[in-house]
Biopython code that builds the backbone (N, CA, C, O; Angstrom):
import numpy as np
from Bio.PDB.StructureBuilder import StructureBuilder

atoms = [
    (1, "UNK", "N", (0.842, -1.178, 0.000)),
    (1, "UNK", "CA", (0.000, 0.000, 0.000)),
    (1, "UNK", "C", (0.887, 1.241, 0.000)),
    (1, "UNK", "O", (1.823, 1.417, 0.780)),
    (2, "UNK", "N", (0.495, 2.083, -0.956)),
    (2, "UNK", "CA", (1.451, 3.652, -1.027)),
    (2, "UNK", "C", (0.815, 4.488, -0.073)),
    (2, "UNK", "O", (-0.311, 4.299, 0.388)),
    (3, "UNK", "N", (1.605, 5.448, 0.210)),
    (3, "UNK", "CA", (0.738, 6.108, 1.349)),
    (3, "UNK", "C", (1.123, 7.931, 0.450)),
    (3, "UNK", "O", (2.134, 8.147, -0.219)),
    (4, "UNK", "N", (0.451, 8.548, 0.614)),
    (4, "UNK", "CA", (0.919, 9.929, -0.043)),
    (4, "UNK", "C", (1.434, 10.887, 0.666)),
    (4, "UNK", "O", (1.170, 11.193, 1.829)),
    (5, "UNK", "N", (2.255, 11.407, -0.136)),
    (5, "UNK", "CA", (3.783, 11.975, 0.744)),
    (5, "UNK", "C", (3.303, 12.957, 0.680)),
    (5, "UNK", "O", (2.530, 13.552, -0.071)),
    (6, "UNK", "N", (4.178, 13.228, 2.156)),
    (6, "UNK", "CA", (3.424, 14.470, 3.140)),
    (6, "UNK", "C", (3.730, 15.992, 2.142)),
    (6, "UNK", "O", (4.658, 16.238, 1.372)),
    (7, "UNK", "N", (2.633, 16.756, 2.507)),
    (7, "UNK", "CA", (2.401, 17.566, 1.530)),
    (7, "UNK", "C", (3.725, 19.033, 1.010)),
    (7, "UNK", "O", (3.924, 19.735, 0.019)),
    (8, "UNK", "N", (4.330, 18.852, 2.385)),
    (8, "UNK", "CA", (5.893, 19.295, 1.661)),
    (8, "UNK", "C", (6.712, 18.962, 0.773)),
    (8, "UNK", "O", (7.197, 19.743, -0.045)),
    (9, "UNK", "N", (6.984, 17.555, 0.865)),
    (9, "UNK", "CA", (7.607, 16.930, 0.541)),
    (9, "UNK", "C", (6.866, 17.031, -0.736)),
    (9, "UNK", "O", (7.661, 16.966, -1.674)),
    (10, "UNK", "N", (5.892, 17.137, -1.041)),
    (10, "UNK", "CA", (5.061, 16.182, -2.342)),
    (10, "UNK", "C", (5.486, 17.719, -3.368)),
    (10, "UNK", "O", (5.897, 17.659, -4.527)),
    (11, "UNK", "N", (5.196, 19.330, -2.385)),
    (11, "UNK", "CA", (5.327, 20.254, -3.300)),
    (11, "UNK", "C", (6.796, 20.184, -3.694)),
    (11, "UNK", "O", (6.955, 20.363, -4.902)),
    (12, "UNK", "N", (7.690, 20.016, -3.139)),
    (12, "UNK", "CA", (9.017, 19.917, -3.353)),
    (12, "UNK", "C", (9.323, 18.947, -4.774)),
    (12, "UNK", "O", (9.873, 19.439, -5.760)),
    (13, "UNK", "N", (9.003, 17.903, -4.734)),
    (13, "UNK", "CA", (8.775, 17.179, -6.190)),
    (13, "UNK", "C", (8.464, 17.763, -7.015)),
    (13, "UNK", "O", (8.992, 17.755, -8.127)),
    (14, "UNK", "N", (7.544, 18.402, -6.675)),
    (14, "UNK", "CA", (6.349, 18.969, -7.971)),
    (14, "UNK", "C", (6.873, 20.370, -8.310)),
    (14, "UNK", "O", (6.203, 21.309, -8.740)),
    (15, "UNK", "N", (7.951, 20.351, -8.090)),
    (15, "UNK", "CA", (8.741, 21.893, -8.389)),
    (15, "UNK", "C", (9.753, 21.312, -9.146)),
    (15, "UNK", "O", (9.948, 21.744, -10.282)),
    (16, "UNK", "N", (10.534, 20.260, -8.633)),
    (16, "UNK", "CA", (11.759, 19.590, -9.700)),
    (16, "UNK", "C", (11.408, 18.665, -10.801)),
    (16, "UNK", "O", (12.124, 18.079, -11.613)),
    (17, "UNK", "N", (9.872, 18.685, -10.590)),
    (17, "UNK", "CA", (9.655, 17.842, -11.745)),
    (17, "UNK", "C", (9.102, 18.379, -13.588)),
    (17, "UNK", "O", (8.855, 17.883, -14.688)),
    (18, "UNK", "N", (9.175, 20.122, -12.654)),
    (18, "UNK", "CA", (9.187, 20.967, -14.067)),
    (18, "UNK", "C", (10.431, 21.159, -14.586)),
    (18, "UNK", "O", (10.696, 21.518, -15.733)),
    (19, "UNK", "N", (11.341, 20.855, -13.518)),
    (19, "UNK", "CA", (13.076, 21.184, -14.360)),
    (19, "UNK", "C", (13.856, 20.144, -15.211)),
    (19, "UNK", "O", (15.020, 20.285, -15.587)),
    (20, "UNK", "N", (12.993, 19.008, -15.478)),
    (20, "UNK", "CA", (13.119, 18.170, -16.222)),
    (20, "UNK", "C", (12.707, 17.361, -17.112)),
    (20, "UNK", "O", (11.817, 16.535, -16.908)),
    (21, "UNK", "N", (13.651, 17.598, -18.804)),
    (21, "UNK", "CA", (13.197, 17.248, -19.802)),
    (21, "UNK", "C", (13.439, 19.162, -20.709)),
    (21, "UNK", "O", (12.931, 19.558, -21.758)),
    (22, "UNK", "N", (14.102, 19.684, -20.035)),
    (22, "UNK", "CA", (14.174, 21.271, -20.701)),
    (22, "UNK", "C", (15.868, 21.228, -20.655)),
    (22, "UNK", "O", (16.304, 21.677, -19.595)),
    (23, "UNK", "N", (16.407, 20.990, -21.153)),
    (23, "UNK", "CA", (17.592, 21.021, -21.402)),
    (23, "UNK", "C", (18.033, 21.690, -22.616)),
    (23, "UNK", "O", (17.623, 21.392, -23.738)),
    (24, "UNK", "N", (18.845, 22.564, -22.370)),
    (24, "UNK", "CA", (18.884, 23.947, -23.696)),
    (24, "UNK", "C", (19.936, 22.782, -24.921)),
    (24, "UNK", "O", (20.550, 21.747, -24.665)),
    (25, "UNK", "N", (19.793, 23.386, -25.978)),
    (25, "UNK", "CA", (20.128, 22.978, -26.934)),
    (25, "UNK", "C", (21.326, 23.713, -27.677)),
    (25, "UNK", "O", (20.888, 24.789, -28.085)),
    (26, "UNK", "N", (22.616, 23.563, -28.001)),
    (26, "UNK", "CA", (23.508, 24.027, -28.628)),
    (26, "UNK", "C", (23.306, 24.200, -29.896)),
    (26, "UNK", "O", (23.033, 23.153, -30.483)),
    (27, "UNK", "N", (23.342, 25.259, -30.622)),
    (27, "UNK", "CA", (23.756, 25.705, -32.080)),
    (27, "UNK", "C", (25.255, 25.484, -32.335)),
    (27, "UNK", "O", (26.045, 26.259, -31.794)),
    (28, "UNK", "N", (25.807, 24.284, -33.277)),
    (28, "UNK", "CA", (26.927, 24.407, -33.709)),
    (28, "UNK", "C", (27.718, 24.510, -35.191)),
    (28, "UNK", "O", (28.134, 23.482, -35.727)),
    (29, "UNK", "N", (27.845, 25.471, -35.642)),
    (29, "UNK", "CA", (27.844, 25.769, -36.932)),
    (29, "UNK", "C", (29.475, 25.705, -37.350)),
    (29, "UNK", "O", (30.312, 26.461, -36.859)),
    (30, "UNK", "N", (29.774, 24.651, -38.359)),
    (30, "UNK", "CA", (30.899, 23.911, -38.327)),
    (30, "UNK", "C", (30.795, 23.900, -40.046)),
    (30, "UNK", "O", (29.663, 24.123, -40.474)),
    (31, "UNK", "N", (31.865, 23.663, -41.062)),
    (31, "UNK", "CA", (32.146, 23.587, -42.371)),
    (31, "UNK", "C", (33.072, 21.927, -42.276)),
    (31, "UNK", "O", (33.913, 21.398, -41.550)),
    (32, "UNK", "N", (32.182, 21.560, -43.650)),
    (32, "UNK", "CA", (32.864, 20.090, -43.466)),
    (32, "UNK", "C", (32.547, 20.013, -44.943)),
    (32, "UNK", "O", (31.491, 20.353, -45.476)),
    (33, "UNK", "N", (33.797, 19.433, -45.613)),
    (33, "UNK", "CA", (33.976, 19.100, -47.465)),
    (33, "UNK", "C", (33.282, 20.313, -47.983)),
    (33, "UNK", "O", (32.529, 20.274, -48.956)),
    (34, "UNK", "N", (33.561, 21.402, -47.300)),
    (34, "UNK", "CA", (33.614, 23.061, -48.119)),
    (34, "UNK", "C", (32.354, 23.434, -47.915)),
    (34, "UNK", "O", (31.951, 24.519, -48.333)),
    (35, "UNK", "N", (31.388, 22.380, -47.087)),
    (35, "UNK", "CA", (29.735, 23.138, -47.191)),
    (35, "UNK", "C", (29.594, 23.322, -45.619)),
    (35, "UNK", "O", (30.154, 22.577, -44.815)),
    (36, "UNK", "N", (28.913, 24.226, -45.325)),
    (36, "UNK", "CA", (28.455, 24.834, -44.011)),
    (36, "UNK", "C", (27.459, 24.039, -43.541)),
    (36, "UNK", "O", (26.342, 23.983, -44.056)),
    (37, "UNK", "N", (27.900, 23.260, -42.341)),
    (37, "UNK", "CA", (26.744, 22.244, -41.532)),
    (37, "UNK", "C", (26.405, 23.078, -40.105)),
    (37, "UNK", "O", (27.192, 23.812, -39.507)),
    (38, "UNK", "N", (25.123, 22.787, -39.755)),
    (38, "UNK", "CA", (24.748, 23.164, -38.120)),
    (38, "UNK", "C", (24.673, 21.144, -37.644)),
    (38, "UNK", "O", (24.748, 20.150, -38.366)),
    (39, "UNK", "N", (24.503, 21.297, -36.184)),
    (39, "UNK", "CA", (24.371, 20.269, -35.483)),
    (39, "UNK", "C", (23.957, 20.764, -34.358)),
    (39, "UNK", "O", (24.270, 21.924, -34.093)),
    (40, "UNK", "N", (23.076, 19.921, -33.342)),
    (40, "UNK", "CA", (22.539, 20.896, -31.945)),
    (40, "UNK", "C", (22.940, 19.282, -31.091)),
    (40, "UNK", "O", (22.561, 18.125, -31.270)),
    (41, "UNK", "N", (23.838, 19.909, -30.170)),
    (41, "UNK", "CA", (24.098, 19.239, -28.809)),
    (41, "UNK", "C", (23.106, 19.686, -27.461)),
    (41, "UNK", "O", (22.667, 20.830, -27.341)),
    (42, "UNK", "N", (22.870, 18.731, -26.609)),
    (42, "UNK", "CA", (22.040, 18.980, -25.985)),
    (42, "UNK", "C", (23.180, 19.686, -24.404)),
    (42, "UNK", "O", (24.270, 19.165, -24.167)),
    (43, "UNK", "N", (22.762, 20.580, -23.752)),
    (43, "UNK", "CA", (23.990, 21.286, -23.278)),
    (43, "UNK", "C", (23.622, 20.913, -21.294)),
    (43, "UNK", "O", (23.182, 21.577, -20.356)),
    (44, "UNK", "N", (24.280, 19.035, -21.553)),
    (44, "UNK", "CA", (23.564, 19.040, -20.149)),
    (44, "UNK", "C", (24.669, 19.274, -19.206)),
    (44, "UNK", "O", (24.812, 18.248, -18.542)),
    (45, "UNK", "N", (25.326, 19.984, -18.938)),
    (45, "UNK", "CA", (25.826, 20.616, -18.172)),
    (45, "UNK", "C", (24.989, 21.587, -17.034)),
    (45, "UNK", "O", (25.406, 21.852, -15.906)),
    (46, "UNK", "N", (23.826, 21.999, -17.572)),
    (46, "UNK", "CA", (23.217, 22.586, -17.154)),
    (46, "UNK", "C", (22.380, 21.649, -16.643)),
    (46, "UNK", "O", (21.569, 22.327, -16.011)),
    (47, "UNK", "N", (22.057, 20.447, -16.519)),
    (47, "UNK", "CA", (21.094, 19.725, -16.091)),
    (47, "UNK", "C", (21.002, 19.702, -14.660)),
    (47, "UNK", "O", (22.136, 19.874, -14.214)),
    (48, "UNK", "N", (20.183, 19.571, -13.767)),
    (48, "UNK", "CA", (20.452, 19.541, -12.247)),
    (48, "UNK", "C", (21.033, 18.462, -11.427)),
    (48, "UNK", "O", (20.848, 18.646, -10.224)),
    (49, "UNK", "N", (21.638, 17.462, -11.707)),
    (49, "UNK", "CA", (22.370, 16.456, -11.324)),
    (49, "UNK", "C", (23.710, 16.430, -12.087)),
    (49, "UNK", "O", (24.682, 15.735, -11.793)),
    (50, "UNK", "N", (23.596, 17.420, -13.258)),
    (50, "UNK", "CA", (25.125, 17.448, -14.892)),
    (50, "UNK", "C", (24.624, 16.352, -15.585)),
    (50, "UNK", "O", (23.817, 16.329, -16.514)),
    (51, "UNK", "N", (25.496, 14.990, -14.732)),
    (51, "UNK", "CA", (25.180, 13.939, -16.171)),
    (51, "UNK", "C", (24.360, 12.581, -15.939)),
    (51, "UNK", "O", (24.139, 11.649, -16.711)),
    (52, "UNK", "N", (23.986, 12.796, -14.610)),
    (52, "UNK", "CA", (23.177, 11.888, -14.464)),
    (52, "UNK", "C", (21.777, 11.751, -15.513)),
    (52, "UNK", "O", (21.432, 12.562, -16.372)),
    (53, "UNK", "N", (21.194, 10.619, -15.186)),
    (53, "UNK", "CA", (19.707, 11.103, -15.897)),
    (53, "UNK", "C", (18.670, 11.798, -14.935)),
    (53, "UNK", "O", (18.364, 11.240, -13.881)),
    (54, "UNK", "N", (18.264, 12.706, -15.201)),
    (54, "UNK", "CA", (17.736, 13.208, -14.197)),
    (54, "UNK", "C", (16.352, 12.608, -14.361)),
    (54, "UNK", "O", (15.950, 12.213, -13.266)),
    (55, "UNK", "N", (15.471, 12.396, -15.348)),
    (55, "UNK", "CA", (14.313, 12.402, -15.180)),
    (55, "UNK", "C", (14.204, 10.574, -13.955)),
    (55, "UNK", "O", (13.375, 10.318, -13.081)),
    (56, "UNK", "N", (15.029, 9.976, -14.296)),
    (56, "UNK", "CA", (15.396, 8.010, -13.600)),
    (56, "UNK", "C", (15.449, 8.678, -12.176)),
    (56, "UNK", "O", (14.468, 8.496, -11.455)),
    (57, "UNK", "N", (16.589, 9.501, -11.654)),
    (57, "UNK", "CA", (16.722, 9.744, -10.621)),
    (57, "UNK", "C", (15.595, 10.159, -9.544)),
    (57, "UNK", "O", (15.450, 9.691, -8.415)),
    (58, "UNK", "N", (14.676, 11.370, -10.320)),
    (58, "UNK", "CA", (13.251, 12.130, -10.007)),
    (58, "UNK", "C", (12.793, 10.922, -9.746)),
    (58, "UNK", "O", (13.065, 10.557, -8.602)),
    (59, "UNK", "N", (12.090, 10.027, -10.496)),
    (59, "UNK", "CA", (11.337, 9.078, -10.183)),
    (59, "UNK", "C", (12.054, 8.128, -8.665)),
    (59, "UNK", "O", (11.430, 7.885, -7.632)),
    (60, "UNK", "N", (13.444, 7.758, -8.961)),
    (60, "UNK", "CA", (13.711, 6.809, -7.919)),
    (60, "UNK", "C", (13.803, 7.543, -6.548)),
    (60, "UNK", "O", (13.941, 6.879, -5.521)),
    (61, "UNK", "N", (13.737, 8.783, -6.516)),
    (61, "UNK", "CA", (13.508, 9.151, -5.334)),
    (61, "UNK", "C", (12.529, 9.808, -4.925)),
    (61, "UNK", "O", (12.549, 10.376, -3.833)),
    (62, "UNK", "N", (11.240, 9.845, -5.950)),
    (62, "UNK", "CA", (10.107, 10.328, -5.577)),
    (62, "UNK", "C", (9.440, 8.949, -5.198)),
    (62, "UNK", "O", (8.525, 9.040, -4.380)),
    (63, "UNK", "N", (9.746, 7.696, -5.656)),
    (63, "UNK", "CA", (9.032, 6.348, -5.251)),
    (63, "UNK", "C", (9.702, 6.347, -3.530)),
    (63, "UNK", "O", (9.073, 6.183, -2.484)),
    (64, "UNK", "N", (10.996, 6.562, -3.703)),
    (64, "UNK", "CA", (11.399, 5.971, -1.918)),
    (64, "UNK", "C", (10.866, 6.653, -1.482)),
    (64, "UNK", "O", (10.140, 5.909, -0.822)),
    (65, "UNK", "N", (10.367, 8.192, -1.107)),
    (65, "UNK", "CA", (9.468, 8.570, -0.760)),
    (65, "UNK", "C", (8.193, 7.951, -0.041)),
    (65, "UNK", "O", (7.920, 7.561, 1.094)),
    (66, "UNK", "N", (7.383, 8.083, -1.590)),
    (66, "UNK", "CA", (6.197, 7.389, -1.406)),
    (66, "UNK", "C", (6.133, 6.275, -0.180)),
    (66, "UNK", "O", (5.277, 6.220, 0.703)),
    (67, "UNK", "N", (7.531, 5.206, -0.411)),
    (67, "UNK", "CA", (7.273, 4.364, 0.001)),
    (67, "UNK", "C", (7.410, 3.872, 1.968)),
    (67, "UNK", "O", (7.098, 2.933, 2.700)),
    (68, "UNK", "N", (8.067, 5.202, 2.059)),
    (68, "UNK", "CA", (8.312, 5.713, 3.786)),
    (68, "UNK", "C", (7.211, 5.327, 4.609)),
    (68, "UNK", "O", (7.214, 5.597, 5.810)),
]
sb = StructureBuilder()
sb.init_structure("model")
sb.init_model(0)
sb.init_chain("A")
sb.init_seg("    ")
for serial, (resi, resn, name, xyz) in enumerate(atoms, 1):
    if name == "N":
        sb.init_residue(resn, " ", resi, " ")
    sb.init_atom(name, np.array(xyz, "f"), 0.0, 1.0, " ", f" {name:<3s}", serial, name[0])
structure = sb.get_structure()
């Protein structure tokens, strides 16, 4: 049986769970065999963990939670 996490805790989730999946995107404009290419890197440096996955992490610690 889950029990629902206490209502601090629950807003606290529900605030980090908009910061993920928005990860800014690099413009990289590079020349290759004389023609002008772009490419977009995703710039997770900025992510809130860097290189973890964040959205795996959100979940595995919004379940231990739950599961208190």
């Amino acid at each position: 049986m889950t029990l629902a996490l206490p209502q601090v805790i629950s807003k606290k989730f529900f605030s980090l769970g908009h910061l993920i999946g928005n990860t800014p995107l690099l413009e990289i404009e590079f020349t290759y065999s004389n023609k002008p290419r772009k490419i977009y890197a995703k710039y997770e440096s900025l992510n809130m963990t860097g290189s973890i996955k964040d959205r795996m992490a959100y979940h595995i610690l919004k379940d231990s939670y739950e599961k208190i």
